[in-house]
C-alpha positions in Angstrom: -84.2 -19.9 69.3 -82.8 -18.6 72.6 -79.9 -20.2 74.9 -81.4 -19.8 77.7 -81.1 -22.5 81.7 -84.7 -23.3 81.7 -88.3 -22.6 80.3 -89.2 -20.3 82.9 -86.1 -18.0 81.8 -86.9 -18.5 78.0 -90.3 -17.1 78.7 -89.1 -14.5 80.6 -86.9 -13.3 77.3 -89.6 -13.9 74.6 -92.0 -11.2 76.7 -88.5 -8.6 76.9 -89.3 -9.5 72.8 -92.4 -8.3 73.0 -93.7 -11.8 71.6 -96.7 -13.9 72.6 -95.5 -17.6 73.0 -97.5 -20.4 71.6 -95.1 -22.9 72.6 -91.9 -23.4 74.3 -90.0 -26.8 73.6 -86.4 -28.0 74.1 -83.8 -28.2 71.2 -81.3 -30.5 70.5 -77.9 -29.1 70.2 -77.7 -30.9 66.7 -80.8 -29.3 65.7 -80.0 -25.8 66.7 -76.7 -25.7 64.8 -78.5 -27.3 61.6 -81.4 -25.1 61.9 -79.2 -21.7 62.4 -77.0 -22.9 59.5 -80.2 -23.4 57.1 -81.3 -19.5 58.6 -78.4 -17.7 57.4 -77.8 -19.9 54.3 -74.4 -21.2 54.8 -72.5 -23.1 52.4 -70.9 -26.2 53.4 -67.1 -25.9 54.0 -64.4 -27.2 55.7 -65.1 -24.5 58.8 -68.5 -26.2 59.4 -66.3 -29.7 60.1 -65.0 -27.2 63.8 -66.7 -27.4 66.7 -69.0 -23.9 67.1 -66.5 -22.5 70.1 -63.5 -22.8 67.1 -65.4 -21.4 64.7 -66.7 -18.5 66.6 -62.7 -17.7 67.9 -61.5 -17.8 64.0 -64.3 -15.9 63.0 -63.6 -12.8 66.1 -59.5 -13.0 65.2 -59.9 -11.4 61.4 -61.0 -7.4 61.7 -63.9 -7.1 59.5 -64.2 -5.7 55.9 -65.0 -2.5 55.3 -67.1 -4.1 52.6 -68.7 -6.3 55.4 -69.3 -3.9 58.0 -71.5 -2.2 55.4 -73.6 -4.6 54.8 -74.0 -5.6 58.6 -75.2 -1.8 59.1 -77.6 -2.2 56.4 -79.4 -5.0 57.4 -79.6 -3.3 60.7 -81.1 0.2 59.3 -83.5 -2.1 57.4 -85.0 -4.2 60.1 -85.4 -1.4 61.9 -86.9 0.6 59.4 -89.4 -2.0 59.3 -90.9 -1.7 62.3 -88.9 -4.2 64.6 -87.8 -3.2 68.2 -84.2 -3.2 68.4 -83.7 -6.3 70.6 -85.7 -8.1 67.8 -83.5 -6.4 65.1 -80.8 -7.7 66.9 -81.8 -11.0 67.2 -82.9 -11.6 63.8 -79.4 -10.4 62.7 -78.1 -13.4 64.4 -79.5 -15.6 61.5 -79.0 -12.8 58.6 -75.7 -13.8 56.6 -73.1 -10.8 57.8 -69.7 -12.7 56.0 -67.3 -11.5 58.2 -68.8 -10.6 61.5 -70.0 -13.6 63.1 -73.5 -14.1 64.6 -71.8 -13.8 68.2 -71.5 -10.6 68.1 -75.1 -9.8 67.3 -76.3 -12.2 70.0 -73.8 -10.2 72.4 -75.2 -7.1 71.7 -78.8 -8.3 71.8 -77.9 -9.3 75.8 -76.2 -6.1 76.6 -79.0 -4.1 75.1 -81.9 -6.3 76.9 -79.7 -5.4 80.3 -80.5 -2.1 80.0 -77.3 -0.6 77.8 -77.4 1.4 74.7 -76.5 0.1 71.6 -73.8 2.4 71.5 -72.5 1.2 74.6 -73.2 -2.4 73.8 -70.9 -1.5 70.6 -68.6 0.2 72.4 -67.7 -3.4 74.0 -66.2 -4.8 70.9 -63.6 -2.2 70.0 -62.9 -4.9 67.2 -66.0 -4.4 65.5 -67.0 -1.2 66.1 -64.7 2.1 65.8 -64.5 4.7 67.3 -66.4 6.1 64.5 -69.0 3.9 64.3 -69.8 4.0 68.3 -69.9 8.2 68.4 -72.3 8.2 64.9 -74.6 5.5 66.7 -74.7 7.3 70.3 -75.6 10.4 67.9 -78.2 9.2 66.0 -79.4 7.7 69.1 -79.5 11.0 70.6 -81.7 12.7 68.2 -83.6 9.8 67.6 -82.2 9.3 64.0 -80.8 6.0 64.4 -81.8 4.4 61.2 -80.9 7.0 58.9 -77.8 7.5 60.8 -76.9 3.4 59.9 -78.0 4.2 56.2 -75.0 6.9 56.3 -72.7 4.9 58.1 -73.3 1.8 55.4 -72.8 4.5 52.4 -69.7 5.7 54.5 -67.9 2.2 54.7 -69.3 1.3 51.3 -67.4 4.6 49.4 -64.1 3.8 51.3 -64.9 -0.2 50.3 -64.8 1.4 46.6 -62.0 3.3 47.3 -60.4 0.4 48.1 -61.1 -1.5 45.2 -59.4 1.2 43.2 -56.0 0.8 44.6 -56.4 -3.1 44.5 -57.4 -3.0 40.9 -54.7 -0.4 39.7 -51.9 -2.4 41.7 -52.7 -6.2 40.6 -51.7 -6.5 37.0 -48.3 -4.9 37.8 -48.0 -6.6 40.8 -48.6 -10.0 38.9 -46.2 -9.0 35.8 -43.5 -8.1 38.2 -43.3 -11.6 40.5 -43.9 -13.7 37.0 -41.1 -11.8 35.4 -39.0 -12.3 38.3 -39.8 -15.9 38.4 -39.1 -16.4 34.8 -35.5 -14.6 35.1 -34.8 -16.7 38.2 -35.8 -19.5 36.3 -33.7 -19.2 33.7 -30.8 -18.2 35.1 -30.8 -21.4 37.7 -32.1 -24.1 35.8 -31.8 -23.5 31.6 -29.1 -21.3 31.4 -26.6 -23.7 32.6 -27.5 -26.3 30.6 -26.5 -24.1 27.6 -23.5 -23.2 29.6 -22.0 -27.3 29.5 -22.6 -27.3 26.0 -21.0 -23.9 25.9 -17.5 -25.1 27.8 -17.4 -28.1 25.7 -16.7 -25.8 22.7 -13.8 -24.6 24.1 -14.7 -20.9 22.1 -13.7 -17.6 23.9 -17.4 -16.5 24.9 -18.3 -12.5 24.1 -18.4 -10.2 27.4 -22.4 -10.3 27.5 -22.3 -14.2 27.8 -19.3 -13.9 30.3 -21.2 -11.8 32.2 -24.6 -13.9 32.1 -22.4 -16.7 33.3 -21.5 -15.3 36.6 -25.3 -14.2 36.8 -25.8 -17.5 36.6 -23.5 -19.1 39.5 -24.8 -16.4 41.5 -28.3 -17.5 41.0 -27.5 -21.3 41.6 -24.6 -21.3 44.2 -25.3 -18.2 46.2 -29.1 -17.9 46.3 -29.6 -19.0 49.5 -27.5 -16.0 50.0 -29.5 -13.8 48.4 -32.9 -15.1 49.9 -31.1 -14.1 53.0 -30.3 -10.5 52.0 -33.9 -9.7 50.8 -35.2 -11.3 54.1 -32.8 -8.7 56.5 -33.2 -6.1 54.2 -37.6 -6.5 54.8 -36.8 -7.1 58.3 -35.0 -3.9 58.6 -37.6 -2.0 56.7 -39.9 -3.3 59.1 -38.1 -2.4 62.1 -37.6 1.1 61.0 -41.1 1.7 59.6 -42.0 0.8 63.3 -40.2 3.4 64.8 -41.9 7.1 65.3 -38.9 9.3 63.2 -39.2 6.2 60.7 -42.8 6.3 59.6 -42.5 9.8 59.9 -39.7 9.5 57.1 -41.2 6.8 54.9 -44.8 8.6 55.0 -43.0 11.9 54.1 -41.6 10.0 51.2 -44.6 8.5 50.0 -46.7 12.0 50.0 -43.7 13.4 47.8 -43.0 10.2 45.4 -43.4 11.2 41.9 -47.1 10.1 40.4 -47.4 8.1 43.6 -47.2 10.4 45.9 -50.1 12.7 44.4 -52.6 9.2 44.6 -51.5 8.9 48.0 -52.6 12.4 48.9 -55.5 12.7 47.3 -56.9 9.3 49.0 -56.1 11.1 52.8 -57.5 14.6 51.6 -60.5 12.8 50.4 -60.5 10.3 53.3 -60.4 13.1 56.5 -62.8 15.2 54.1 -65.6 12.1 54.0 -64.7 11.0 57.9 -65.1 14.3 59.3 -68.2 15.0 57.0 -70.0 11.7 57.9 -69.5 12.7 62.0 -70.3 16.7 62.0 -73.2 15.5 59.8 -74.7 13.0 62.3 -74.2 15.5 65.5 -70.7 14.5 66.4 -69.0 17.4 68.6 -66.5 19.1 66.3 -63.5 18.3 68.8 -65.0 14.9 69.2 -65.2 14.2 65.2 -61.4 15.6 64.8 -61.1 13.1 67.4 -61.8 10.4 66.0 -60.8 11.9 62.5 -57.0 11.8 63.7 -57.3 8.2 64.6 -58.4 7.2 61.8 -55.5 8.9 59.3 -52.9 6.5 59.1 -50.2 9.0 57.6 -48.5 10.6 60.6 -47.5 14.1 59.5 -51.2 14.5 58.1 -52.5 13.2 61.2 -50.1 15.7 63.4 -52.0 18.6 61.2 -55.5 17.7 62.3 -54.1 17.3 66.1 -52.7 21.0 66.3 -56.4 21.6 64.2 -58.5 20.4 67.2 -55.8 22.5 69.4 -56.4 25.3 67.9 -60.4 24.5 67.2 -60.4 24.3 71.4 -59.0 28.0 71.7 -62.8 28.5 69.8 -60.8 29.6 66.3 -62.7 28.1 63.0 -61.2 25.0 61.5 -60.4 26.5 58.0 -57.7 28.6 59.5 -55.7 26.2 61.1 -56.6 23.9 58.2 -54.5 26.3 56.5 -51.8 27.5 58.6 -50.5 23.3 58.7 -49.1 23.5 55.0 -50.4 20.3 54.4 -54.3 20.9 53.0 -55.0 22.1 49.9 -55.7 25.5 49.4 -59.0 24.4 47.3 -60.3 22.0 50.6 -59.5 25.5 53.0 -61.5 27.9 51.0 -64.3 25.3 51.0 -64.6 24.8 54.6 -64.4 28.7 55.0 -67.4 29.0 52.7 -69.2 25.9 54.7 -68.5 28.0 57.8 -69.6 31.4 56.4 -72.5 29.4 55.2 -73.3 27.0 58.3 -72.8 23.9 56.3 -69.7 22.2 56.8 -70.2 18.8 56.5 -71.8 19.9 53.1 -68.7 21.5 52.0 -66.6 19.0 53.4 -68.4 16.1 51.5 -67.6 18.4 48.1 -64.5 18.5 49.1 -64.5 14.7 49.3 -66.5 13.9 46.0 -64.1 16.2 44.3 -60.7 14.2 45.5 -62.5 10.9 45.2 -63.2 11.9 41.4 -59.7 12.7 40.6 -58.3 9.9 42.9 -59.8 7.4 40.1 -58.4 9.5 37.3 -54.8 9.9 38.9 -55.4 5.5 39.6 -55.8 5.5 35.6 -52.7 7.3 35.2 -50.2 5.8 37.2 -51.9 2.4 35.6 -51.0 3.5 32.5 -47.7 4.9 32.7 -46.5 1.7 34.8 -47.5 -0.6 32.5 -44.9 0.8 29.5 -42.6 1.3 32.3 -43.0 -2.8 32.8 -42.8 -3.8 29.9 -39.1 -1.7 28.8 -38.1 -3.1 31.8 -39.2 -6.5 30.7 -38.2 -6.3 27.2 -34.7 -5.4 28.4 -34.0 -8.6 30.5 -35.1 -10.7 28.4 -33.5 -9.3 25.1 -30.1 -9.6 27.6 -30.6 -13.5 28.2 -31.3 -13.8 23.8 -28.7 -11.4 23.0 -26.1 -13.3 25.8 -26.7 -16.6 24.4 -27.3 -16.0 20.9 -24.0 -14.3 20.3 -21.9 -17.2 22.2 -24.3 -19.6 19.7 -22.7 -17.2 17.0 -19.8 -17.6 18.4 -20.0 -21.3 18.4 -20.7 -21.3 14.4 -18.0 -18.9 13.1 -15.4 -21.1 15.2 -16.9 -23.9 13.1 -16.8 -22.7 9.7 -13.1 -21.8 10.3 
């Protein structure tokens, strides 16, 4: 199917294909969306209610996966691995489920590329898309004529940092979901059940112990004054936010976060392993060295790391090696310097640089498993001692209660 303004153009396209046409008939624009939904397999859902033009501007808004973007690249190496010219590649991909990237933006580059661009260029139009990274490793595989098995790199590439992913997600869910239910159990009880046991409480007219006293004025805080304290959290995230958007204040907070106990060793160990397996993946596919720090830097989001790989490239330009001013920053591991000195002794540095990356993607999933393991105790104390608070609070004014009683 081609949207094209008459048959004589739509013929014109099918021979840029490099297809013979048997026939050329008009389409319905019922039938075109029907048939293009039944192509790529789509599920009904309340998106297929929009008109196309509203679907098409939801679907360019959202950033795609990195999970997604793999795939995409995949089915692209494979077509063309099998033989298909790229426009044809290209416009089969516009009927091959891609979730996230929406079939727009394979039509696009089908156009840009039958005008006579490149693909990288034609890529390099959609910033959203397509990175900086993934627009350099396409121009170099184009270069040397290696296209395909540069997308089959480029796939594995997004699909390790897709896994990578994963393991933070997976490590920070269950203590992320017994935190907001324990919070929303405490909350709970101290608005709604606690002063019902408080009436009966006051109609005793017994001296209640300190812990109870205490509870009680938990309590009125949590029922008169929460709108206050809604309002506190909210300026206090606002704040945050305002500060973490300054330059000296994400400077602060990422220093913090590389030197937070536990913590702070995972979050090094995913940027070590992260610039390792970017900067790999681009010297591996031809990128320029300066042009793969490049793009390297961008993608870092820490800041003080990423100022370390800017005064590398500096240095890199003045035609020094990059393991010395790898190790003159302070910031890399002496294991990940000595390894690039060896890939540079030994002409293979994206080798060594993707050791480098195996071995701190290896210990990132062990350090994941330990600061799983040691927050879940942590949790649970913390747990155990709010909740043995409420007991202990109202069970001793219910003692209380009875010994007044029995007198």
């Amino acid at each position: 199917m081609l949207e094209v303004a008459d048959r004589s153009a739509a013929l014109v396209q099918i021979e840029r294909l490099g297809l013979f046409p048997v026939a050329v008939d008009a389409a319905k624009a019922s039938a075109i969306a029907a048939a293009a939904d039944r192509a790529a397999g789509r599920k009904a859902d309340w998106r297929g209610l929009l008109p196309p033009t509203l679907r098409a501007a939801m679907a360019r808004k959202r950033k795609p996966k990195l999970q997604e973007l793999s795939t995409f690249t995949q089915q692209l190496a494979n077509l063309l691995n099998s033989g298909m010219p790229l426009t044809v590649a290209l416009n089969s991909m516009t009927h091959l489920e891609s979730k996230g990237i929406p079939a727009d933006v394979s039509r696009d580059l089908k156009q840009d590329v039958m005008e006579g661009r490149s693909l990288s260029d034609a890529m390099a139009k959609q910033p959203r898309i397509f990175s900086d990274l993934y627009v350099n490793m396409v121009r170099a595989g184009e270069s040397s004529g290696a296209l395909v098995e540069v997308l089959r790199r480029m796939a594995d590439h997004f699909e390790r940092f897709a896994q990578v992913q994963s393991k933070f997600t997976s490590a920070l869910v269950y203590p992320a979901f017994v935190t907001v239910v324990g919070i929303g159990i405490m909350f709970f009880f101290m608005s709604y059940m606690l002063p019902k046991f408080l009436s009966i409480f006051q109609g005793m007219n017994v001296p209640l112990p300190i812990m109870t006293q205490m509870l009680v004025k938990l309590s009125h805080l949590f029922s008169g004054y929460w709108w206050l304290m809604l309002g506190v959290v909210v300026a206090a995230v606002i704040l945050f936010k305002r500060f973490q958007a300054t330059a000296e204040g994400k400077r602060k907070i990422d220093e913090w976060r590389m030197k937070a106990p536990v913590f702070g060793k995972v979050v090094k160990l995913n940027l070590f392993g992260q610039f390792a397996r970017t900067l790999s993946t681009l010297l591996e596919n031809g990128v320029p060295v300066l042009t793969a720090l490049k793009i390297t830097e961008q993608i870092i989001p820490n800041v003080i790391v990423k100022d370390a790989i800017a005064k590398t490239r500096e240095e890199v330009t003045d035609g020094k090696t990059i393991a010395q001013p790898l190790a003159r920053s302070k910031i890399f591991p002496q294991l990940m310097v000595d390894l690039v000195k060896i890939g540079e002794d030994t002409g293979d540095v994206p080798g060594a640089l993707k050791n480098v990356a195996d071995t701190y993607e290896n210990e990132l999933g062990i350090q994941l498993r330990v600061m799983t393991n040691m927050i879940e105790p942590v949790l649970i104390i913390v747990m155990a001692i709010g909740v043995g608070f409420l007991l202990l609070s109202v069970l001793s004014a219910m003692f209380a209660i009875t010994a007044n009683i029995a007198r």
